[in-house]
Structures are given as structure tokens and as C-alpha cells.
C-alpha positions in Angstrom: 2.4 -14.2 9.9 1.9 -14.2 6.3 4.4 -15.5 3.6 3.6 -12.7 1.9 3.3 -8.7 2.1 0.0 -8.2 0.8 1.0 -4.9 -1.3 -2.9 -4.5 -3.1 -4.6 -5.0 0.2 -2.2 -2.1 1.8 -2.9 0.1 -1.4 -6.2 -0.7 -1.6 -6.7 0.5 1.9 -4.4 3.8 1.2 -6.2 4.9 -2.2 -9.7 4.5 0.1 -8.3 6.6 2.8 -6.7 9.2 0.3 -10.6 9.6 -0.6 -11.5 9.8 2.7 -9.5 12.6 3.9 -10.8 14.3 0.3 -14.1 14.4 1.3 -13.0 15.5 5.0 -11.5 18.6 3.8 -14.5 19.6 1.6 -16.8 18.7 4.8 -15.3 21.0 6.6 -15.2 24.0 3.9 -18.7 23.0 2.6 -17.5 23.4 -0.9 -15.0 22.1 -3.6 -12.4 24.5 -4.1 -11.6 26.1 -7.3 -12.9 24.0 -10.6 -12.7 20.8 -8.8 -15.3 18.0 -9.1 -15.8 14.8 -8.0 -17.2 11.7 -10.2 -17.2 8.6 -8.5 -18.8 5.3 -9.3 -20.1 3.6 -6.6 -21.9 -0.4 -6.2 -25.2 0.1 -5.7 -25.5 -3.8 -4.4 -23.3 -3.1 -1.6 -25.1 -4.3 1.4 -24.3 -0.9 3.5 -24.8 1.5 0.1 -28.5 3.3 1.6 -30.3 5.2 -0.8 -33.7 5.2 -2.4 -36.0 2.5 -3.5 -36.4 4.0 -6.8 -32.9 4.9 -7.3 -31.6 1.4 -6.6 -34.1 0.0 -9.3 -32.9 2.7 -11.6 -29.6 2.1 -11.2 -28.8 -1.6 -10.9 -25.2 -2.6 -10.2 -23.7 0.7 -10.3 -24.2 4.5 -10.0 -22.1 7.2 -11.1 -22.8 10.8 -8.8 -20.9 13.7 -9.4 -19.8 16.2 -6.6 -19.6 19.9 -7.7 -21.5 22.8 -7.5 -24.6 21.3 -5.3 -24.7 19.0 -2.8 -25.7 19.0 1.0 -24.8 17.4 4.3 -21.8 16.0 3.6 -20.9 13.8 6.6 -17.5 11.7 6.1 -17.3 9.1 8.6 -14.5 5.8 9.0 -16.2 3.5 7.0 -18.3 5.8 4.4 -19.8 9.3 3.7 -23.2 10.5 3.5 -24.1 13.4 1.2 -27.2 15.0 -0.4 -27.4 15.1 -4.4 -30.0 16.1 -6.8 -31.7 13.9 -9.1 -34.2 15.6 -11.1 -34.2 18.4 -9.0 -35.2 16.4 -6.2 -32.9 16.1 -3.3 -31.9 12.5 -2.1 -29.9 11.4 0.4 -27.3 8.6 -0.2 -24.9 6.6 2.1 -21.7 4.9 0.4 -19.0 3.1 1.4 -15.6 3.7 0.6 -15.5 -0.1 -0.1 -18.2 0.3 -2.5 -16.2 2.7 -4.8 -15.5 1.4 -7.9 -13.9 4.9 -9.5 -12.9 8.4 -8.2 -12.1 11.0 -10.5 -11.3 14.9 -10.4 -10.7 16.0 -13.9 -10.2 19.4 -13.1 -6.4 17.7 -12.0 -6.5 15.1 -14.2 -6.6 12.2 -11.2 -8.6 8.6 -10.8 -8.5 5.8 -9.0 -10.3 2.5 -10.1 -10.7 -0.3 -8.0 -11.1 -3.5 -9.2 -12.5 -6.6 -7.6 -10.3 -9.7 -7.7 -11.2 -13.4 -7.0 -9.3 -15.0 -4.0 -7.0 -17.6 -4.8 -7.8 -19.5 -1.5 -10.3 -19.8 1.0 -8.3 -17.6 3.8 -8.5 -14.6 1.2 -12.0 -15.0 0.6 -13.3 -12.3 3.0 -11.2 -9.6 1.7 -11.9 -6.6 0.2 -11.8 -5.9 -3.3 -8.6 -4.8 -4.2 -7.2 -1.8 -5.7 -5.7 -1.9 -9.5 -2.4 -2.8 -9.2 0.3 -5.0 -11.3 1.5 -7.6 -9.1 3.5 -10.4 -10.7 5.9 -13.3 -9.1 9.4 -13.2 -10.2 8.4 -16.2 -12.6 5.9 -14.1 -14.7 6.5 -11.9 -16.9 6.0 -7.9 -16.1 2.6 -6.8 -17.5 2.5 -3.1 -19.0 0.6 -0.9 -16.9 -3.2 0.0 -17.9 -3.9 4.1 -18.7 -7.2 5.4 -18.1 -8.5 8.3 -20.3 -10.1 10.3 -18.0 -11.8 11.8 -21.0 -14.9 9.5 -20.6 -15.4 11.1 -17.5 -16.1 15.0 -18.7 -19.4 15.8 -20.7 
């Protein structure tokens, strides 16, 4: 057992299924309610992110869709969703990961989640998944003030 309860991992994993169960409840309605929208920022290097050749090459390193008025076949699975989107007024079909989320925002409520990737500090931590943003400190360091994201960049 570890020396340690790994608090970032077990938020990490909470905030991912928080988006999950989102995405369930528009699934099953086949719509956002009310003036909601989604904007989320995904990895588009993610070895299990599927989408098009020419989409990839357009957007290298990441990709920001946004969920609101159109989008088809919504299909929100354990590990990832699938959904339709227009680009250019040409439907494509993209697979993401949850663990390939960078940020998910709903202005309409003022709410986002980024996640940030961190860099083990040993070996045994290497194959962990990036971790949410979160301030952990030892009892040595001192407290660091919390980072506030304007969700402002977000709206057009």
C-alpha cells in the first residue's frame, strides 16, 4: 500500500467521470438543455483520439470543439465518447478520450475544468495519467494561492 493517498489521481479520475455522466445525460435527451454549451479542448496526439486525416494535420497538438446547437451520434462509453460535429459544414466523426481532455467548459453556468499534465517524480508513477489541477503541497512547503480561470476566453 502506498505511503501516500494520491488525492490528484482520485480527483483527476472524479472531474473525468463528472464529464462522463455530462455527456450521458445529453446522450440520452439528444440535446443540451436550456443555453448550455459545451467547449472542450481535447489532445489530438492521444494515441486512442480517431478523427480525420485532415483534421489531425490541421489541428496539431490540440483541438477545441464546441457542443451546442448541432451535433449527431453522441455515444458516451467508459473510456471516451464519440460524437458528430461540423466543420465547414461537413459532418465528421470524432472519438475522444476522457483522458485526452485538456479543458471542459459550460459558460452558460460559468464551470471548467482544466487538466494539467504533470511529470512523475519516480519511475513507479510514470504510467499514470495526467493529473487534474490541483494544489498539493507537503507540510514543509509553503501554501501556493489557487489559480482562477476566466472563462471569458472561452465565449466569442
Amino acid at each position: 500500500m502506498s505511503q501516500k493517498i494520491d488525492y490528484g489521481n482520485l480527483m483527476h479520475r472524479a472531474m473525468r467521470t463528472l464529464i462522463r455522466d455530462v455527456l450521458a445525460d445529453v446522450q440520452k435527451t439528444g440535446k443540451l438543455p436550456g443555453d448550455h454549451r459545451f467547449i472542450i479542448t481535447f489532445d489530438t496526439l492521444h494515441p486512442d483520439v480517431e478523427m480525420a486525416d485532415h483534421l489531425s494535420d490541421r489541428y496539431p497538438g490540440d483541438m477545441t470543439i464546441i457542443m451546442q446547437h448541432w451535433f449527431e451520434n453522441l455515444d458516451v462509453g467508459d473510456e471516451g465518447f464519440a460524437v458528430t460535429l461540423s466543420f465547414g459544414n461537413v459532418p465528421e466523426p470524432l472519438y475522444i478520450p476522457y483522458d485526452a481532455i485538456t479543458t471542459f467548459a459550460d459558460p452558460s453556468v460559468e464551470f471548467g475544468l482544466r487538466f494539467e499534465t504533470q511529470i512523475p517524480d519516480d519511475e513507479d508513477e510514470a504510467d499514470e495519467a495526467p493529473m487534474a489541477e490541483l494544489a498539493e503541497t507537503e507540510d514543509d512547503e509553503p501554501r501556493k494561492d489557487a489559480e482562477v480561470v476566466s472563462l471569458d476566453k472561452f465565449r466569442k
